[in-house]
C-alpha positions, 0 to 999 in steps of 0.5 A: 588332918582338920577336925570335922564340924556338923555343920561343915558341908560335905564336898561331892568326893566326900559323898562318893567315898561315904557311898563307897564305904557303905558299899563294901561294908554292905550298908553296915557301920563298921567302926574304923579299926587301925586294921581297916584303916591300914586296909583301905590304904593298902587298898587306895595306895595312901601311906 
């Protein structure tokens, strides 16, 4: 996994899954827990 940089642009997957995220979050900003983590793999079929 590569580090991000401010200045790295966003490519248009990475927008849809912020948009996504903040979706079924419901607009909060809810930090990335290893339970969420290991969720949203269940969720997408990522190991």
């Amino acid at each position: 996994m590569s580090s991000m940089t401010e200045t790295e642009p966003l490519t248009e997957n990475e927008r849809a899954w912020l948009r996504f995220l903040r979706d079924v979050s419901k607009g909060t900003d809810p930090a990335p827990t290893l339970r969420r983590v290991q969720l949203l793999r269940r969720i997408c079929g990522l190991r």
